[in-house]
C-alpha positions as a Markdown table, in Angstrom:
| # | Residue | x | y | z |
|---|---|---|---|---|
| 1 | Unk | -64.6 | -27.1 | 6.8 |
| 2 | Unk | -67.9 | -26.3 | 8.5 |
| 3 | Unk | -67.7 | -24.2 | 11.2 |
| 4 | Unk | -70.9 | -25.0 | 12.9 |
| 5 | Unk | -70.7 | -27.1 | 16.2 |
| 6 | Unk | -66.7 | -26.9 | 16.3 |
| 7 | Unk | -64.8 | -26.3 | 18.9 |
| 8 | Unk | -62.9 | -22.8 | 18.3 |
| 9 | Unk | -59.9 | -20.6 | 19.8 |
| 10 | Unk | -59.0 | -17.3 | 19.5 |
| 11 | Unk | -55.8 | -15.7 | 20.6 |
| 12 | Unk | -55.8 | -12.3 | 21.4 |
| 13 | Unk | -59.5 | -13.1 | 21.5 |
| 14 | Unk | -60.3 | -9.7 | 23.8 |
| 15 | Unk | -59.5 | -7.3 | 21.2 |
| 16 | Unk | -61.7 | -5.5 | 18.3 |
| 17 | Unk | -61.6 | -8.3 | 16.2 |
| 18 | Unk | -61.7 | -11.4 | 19.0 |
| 19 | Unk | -65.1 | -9.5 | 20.8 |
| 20 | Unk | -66.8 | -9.3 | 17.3 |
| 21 | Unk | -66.0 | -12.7 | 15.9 |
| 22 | Unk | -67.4 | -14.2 | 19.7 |
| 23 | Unk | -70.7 | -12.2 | 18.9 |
| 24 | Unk | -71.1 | -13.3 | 15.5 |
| 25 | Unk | -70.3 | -16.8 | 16.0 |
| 26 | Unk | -72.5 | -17.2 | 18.9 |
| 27 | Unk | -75.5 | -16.1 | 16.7 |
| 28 | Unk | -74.6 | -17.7 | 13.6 |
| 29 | Unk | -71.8 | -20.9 | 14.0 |
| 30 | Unk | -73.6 | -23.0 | 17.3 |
| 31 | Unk | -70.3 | -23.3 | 18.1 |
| 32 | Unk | -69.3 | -26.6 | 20.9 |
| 33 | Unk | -66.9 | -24.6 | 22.4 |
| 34 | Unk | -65.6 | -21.1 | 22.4 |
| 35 | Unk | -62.8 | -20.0 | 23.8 |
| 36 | Unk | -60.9 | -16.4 | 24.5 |
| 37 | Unk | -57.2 | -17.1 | 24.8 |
| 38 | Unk | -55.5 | -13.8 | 26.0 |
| 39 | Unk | -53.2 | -12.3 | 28.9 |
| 40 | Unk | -55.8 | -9.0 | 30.0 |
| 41 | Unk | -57.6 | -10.6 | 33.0 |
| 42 | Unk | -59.7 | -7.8 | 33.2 |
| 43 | Unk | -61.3 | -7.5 | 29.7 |
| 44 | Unk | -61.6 | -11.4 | 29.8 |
| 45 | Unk | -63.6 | -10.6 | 33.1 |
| 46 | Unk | -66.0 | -7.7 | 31.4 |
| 47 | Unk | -66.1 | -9.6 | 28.4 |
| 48 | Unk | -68.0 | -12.7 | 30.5 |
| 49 | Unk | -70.6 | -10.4 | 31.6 |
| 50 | Unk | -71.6 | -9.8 | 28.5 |
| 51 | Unk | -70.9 | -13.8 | 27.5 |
| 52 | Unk | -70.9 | -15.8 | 30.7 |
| 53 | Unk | -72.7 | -19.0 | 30.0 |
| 54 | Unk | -72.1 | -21.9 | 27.2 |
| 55 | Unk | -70.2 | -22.7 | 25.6 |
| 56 | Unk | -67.4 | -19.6 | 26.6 |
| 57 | Unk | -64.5 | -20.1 | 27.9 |
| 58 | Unk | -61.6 | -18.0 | 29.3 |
| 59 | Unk | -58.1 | -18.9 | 29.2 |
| 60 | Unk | -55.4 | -16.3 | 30.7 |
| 61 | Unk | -52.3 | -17.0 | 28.9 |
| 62 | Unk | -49.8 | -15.4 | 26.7 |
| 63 | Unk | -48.6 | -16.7 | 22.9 |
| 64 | Unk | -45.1 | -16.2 | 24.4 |
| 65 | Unk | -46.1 | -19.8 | 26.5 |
| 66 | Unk | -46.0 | -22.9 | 24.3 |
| 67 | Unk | -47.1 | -24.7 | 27.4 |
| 68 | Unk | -50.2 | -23.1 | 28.2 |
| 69 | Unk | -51.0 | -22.9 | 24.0 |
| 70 | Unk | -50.6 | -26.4 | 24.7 |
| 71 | Unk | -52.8 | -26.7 | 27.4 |
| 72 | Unk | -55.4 | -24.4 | 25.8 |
| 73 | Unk | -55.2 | -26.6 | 22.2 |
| 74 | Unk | -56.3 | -29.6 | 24.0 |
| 75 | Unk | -59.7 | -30.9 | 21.8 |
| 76 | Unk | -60.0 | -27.5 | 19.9 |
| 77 | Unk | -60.6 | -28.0 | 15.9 |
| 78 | Unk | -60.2 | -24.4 | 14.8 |
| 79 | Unk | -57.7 | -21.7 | 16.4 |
| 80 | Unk | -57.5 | -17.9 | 15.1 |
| 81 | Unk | -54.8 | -16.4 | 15.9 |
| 82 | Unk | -55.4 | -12.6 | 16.3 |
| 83 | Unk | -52.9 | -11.7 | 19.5 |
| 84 | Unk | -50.2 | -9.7 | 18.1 |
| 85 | Unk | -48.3 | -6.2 | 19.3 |
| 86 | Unk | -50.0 | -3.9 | 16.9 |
| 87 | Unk | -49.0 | -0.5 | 17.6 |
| 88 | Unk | -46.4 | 1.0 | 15.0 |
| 89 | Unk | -44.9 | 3.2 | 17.6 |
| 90 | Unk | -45.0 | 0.4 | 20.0 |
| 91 | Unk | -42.9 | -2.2 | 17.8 |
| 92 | Unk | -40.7 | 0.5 | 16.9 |
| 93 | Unk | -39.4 | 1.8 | 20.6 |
| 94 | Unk | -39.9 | -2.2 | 22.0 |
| 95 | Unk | -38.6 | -4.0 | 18.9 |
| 96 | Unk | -37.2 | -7.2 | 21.0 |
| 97 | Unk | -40.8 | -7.2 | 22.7 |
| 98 | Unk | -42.4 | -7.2 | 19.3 |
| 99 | Unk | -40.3 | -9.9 | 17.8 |
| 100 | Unk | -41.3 | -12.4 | 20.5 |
| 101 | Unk | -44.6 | -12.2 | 20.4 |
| 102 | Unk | -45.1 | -11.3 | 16.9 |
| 103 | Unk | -42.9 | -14.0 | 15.5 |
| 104 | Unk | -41.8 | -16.3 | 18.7 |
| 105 | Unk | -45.5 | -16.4 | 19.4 |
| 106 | Unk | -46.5 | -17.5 | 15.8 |
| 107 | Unk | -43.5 | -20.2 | 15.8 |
| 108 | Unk | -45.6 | -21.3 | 19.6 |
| 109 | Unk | -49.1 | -21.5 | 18.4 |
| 110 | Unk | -48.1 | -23.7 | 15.2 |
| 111 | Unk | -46.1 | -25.7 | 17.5 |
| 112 | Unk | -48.9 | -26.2 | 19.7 |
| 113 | Unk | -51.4 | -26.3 | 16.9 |
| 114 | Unk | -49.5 | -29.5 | 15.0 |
| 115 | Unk | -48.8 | -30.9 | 18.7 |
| 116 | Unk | -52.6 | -30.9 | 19.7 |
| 117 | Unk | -53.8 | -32.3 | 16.5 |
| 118 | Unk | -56.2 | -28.9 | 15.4 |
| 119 | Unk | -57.2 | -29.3 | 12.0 |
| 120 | Unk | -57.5 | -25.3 | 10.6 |
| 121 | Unk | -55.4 | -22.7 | 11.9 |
| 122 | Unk | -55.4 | -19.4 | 10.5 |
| 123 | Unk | -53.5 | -16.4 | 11.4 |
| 124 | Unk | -54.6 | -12.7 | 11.0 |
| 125 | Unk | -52.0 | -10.8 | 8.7 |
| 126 | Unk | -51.7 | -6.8 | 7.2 |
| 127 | Unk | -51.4 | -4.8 | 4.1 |
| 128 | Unk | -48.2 | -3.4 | 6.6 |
| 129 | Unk | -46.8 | -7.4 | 6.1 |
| 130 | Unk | -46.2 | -6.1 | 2.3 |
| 131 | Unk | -43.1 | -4.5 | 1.4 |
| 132 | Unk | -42.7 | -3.8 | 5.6 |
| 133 | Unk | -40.9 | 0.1 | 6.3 |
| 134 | Unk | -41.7 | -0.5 | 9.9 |
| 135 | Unk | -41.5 | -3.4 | 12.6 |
| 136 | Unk | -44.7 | -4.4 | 13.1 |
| 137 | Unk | -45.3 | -4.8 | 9.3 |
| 138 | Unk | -41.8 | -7.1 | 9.5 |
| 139 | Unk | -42.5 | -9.0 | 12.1 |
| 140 | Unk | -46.1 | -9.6 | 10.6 |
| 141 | Unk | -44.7 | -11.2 | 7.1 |
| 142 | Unk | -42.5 | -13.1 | 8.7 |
| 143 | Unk | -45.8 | -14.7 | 10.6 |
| 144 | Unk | -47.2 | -15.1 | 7.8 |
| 145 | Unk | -44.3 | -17.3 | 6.8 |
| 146 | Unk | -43.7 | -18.9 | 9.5 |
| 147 | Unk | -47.4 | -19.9 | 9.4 |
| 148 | Unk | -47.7 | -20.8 | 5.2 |
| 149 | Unk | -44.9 | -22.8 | 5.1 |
| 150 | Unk | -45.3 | -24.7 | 8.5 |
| 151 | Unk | -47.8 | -26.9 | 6.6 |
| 152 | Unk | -44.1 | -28.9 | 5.6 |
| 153 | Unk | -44.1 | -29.6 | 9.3 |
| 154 | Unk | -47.6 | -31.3 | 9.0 |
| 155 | Unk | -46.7 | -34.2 | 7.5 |
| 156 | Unk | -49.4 | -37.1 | 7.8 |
| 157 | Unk | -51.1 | -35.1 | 10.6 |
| 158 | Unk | -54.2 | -33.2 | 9.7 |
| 159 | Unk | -53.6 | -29.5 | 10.5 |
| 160 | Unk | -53.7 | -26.9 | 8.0 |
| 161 | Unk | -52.3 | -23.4 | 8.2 |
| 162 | Unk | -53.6 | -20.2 | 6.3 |
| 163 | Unk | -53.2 | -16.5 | 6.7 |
| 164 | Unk | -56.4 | -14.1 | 6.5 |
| 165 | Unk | -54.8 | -10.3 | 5.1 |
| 166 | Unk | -56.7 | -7.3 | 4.8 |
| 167 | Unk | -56.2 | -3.3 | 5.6 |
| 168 | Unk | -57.2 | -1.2 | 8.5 |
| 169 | Unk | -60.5 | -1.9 | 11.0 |
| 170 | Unk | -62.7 | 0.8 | 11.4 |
| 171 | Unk | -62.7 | 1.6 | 15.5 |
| 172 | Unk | -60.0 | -0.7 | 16.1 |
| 173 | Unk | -57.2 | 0.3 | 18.4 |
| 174 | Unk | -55.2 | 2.5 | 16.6 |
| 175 | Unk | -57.7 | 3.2 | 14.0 |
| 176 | Unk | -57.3 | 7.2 | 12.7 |
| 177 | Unk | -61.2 | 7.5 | 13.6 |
| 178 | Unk | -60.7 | 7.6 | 17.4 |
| 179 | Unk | -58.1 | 10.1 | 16.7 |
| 180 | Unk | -60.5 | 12.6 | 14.7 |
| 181 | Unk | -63.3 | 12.2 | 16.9 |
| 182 | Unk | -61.7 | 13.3 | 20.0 |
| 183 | Unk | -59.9 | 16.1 | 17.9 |
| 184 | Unk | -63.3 | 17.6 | 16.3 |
| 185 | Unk | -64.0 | 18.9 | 19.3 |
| 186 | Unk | -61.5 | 21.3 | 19.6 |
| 187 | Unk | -62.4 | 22.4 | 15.9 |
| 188 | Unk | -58.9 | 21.1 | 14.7 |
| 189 | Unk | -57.6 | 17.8 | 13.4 |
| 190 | Unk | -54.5 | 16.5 | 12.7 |
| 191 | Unk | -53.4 | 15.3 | 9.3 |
| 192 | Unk | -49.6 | 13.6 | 8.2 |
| 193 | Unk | -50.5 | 14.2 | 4.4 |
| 194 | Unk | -53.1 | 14.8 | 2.5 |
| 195 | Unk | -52.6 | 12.5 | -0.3 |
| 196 | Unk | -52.8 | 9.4 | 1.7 |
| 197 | Unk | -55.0 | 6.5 | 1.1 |
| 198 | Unk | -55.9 | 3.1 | 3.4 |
| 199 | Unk | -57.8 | 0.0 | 2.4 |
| 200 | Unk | -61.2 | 0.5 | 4.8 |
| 201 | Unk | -62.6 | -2.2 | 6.4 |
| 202 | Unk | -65.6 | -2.8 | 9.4 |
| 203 | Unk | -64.6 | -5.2 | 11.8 |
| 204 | Unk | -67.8 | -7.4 | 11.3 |
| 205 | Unk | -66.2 | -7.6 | 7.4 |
| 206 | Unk | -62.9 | -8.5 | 8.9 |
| 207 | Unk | -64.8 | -11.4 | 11.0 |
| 208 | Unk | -66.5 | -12.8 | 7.8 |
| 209 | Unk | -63.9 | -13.0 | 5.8 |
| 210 | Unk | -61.4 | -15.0 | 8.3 |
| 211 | Unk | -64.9 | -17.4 | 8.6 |
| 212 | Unk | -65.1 | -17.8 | 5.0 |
| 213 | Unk | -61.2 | -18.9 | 4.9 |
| 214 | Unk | -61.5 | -21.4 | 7.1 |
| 215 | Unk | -64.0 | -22.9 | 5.4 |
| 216 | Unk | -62.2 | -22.6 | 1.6 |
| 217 | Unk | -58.4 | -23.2 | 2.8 |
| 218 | Unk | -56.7 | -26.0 | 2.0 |
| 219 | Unk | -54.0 | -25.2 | 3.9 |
| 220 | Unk | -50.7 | -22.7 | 2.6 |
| 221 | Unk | -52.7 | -20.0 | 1.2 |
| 222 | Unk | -53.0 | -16.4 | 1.8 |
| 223 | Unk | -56.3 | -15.0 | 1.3 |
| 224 | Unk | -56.7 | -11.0 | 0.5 |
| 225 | Unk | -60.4 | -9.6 | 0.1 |
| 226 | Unk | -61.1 | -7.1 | -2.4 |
| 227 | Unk | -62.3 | -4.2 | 0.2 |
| 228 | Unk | -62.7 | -0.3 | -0.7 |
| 229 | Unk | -60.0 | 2.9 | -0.5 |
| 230 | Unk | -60.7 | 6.0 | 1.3 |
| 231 | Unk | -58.6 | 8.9 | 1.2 |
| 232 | Unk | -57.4 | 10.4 | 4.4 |
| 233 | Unk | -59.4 | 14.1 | 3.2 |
| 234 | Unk | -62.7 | 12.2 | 2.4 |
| 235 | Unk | -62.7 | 10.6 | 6.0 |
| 236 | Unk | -61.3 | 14.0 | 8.0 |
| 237 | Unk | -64.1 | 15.5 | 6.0 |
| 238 | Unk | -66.8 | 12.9 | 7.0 |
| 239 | Unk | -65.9 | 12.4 | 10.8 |
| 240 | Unk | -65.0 | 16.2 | 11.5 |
| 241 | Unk | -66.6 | 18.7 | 8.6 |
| 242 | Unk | -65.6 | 22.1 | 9.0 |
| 243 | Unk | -62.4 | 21.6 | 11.6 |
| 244 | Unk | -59.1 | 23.3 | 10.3 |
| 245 | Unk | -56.6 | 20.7 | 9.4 |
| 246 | Unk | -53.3 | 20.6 | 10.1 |
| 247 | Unk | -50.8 | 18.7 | 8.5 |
| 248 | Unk | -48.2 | 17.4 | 10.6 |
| 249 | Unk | -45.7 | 14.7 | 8.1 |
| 250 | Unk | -45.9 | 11.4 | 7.6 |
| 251 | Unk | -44.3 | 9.5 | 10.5 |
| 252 | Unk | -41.6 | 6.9 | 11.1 |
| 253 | Unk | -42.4 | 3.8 | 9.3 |
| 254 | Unk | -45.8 | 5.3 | 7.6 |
| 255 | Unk | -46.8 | 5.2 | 3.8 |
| 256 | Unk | -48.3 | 7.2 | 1.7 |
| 257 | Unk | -50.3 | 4.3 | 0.6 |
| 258 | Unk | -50.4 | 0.4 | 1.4 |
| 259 | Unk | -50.4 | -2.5 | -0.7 |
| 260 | Unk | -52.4 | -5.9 | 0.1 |
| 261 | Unk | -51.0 | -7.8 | -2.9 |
| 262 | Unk | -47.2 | -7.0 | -4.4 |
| 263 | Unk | -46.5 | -7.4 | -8.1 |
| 264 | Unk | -44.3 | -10.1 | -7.3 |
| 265 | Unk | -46.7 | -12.1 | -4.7 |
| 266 | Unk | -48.8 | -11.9 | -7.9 |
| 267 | Unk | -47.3 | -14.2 | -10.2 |
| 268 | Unk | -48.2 | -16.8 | -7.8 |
| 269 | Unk | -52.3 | -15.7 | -7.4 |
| 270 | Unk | -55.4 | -16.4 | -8.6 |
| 271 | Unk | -58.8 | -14.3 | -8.5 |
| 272 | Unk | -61.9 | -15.4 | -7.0 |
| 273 | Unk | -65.1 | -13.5 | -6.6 |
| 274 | Unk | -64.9 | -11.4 | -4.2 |
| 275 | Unk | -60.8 | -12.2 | -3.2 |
| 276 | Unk | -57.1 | -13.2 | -4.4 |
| 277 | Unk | -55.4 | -16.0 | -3.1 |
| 278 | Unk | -51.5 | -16.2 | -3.1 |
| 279 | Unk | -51.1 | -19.8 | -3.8 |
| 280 | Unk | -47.5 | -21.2 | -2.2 |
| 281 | Unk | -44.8 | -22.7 | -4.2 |
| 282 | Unk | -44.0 | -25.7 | -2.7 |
| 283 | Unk | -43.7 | -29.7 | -2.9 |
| 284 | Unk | -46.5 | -30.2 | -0.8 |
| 285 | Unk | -49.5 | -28.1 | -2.9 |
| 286 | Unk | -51.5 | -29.6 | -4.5 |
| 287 | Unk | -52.4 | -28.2 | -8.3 |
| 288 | Unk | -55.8 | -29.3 | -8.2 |
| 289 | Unk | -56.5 | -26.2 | -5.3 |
| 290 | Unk | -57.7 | -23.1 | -6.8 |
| 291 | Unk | -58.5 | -24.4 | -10.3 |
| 292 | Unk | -61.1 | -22.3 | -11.1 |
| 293 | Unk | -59.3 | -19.1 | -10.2 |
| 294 | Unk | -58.6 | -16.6 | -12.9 |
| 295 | Unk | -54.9 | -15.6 | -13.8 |
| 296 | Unk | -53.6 | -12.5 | -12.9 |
| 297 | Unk | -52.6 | -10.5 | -15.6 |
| 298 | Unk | -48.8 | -9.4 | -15.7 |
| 299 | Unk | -47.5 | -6.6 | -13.5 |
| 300 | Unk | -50.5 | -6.9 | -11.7 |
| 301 | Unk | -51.0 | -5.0 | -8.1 |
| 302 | Unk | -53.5 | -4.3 | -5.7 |
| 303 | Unk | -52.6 | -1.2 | -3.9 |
| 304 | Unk | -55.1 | 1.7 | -1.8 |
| 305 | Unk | -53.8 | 4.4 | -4.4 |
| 306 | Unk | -55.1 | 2.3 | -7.4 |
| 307 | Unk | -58.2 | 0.4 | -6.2 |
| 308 | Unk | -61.3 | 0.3 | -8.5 |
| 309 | Unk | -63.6 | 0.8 | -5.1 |
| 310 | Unk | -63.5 | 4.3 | -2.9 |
| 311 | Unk | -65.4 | 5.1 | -0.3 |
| 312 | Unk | -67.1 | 8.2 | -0.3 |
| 313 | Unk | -68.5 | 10.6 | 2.5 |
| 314 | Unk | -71.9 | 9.1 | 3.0 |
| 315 | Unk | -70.1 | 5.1 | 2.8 |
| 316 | Unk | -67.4 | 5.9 | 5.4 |
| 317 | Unk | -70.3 | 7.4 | 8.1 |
| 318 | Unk | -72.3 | 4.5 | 7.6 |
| 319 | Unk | -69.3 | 2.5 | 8.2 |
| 320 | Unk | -68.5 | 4.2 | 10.9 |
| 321 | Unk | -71.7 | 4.9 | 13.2 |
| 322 | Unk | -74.0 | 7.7 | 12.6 |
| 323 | Unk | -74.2 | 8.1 | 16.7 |
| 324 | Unk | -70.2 | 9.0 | 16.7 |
| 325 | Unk | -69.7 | 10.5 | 13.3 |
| 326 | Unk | -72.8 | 12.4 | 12.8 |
């Protein structure tokens, strides 16, 4: 699918990733409608300063309400669905809270999706959804799911679901960078171990990729991008040289490092150029998708501690901002 002229949703669309995709797709996708689908009435009312004319729109509304997906859906062709709780902590000590809107939510936006007729759906997953130690990466596979497999709902209806995973956003909410920057200034940071790695990511990456799968899916696919590591040292070292660290554990439902593609997910994968797609095993796929994928080789895994590409000092500040890291 082409993305230019379409009518397009986003849920959770006042976040890092919803702000960024609006920018971009204003400039590149001539989109026919735009809309930002989220329950903070006041970011939706500073974001329309900075985009108030056409073709934005601004609907207040929670993924928790099928009705008002419903409403929302009406004559939309694409919806991303980025809303989600996405605070570790914050899954953990609200777990019920989590579960509705990170799973009863999904359920809500395919219902809606399918009821409204969109054509491409495709949900924003984690490297947390793989192997999950903590809520948020539970609730988050079980989205992703919830949204592969709904494509047995379909039926002779055109809508298509997909899932977009990668690993962390730089300057996201609850991105480590934040953290160090306010922390340098007191000449010490904070560290849970030193021998931790994260897949590393920019936010306008993040944005292209999910573009890209909508325009590749077929429908029942999870799409991982081959990004770069960076090891928690290299990126204390960038953002606060000099500052004492101290190491303070690895906390409730943390890893050591995070994997985007399991050895058993796999099996069922094929690589492209510049990502893997998990492939589903069902009735309804069709083996002509993916065909000129490559075969991943046996006990295959794609994990932060064993990835080909790092990031290195002089990367992760240009990544991050020379005006904040510098």
């Amino acid at each position: 699918m082409n993305l230019h002229g379409k009518r397009i949703l986003i849920t959770g669309g006042t976040g890092s990733f919803g702000r960024a995709f609006v920018d971009i797709a204003l400039r590149e996708l001539d989109p026919r409608r735009l809309i930002v689908f989220s329950r903070d009435e006041l970011k939706q009312f500073e974001m329309s300063h900075t985009y108030s004319e056409e073709p934005m729109r601004y609907f207040i509304g929670d993924v928790r309400d099928r009705d008002r997906l419903r409403r929302a859906f009406r004559d939309v062709d694409v919806v991303i669905h980025a809303a989600a709780m996405k605070q570790v902590p914050a899954c953990e000590y609200n777990p019920i809270e989590a579960v509705m809107t990170n799973v009863g939510g999904a359920q809500n936006v395919i219902e809606a999706a399918i009821d409204c007729g969109v054509k491409r759906v495709v949900a924003l997953s984690t490297d947390k959804a793989v192997n999950p130690v903590n809520l948020y990466g539970a609730t988050k596979l079980c989205a992703e799911k919830l949204f592969t497999q709904s494509n047995s709902y379909v039926g002779s209806e055109e809508t298509r679901f997909s899932c977009a995973r990668y690993g962390n956003v730089i300057g996201s909410r609850g991105s480590v960078v934040p953290v160090f920057l306010r922390q340098r200034e007191t000449g010490r940071i904070t560290v849970t171990d030193r021998r931790m790695t994260r897949f590393w990511l920019t936010v306008e990456q993040g944005v292209r990729f999910v573009i890209s799968c909508i325009e590749q899916m077929s429908g029942g696919e999870v799409f991982v991008p081959k990004i770069s590591s960076m090891r928690i040292m290299d990126l204390a070292e960038a953002v606060a040289p000099g500052c004492d660290v101290e190491l303070i554990g690895i906390r409730p439902g943390e890893k050591l490092h995070e994997v985007l593609l399991s050895e058993d997910e796999a099996r069922q994968a094929c690589e492209v150029e510049d990502r893997y797609v998990i492939q589903p095993l069902r009735p309804w796929w069709s083996g002509g998708n993916w065909t000129h994928g490559k075969k991943l080789p046996e006990g295959f895994f794609y994990s932060s501690d064993e990835n080909s590409q790092w990031l290195q000092s002089a990367e992760i500040l240009a990544m991050i901002g020379e005006e904040n890291a510098g």
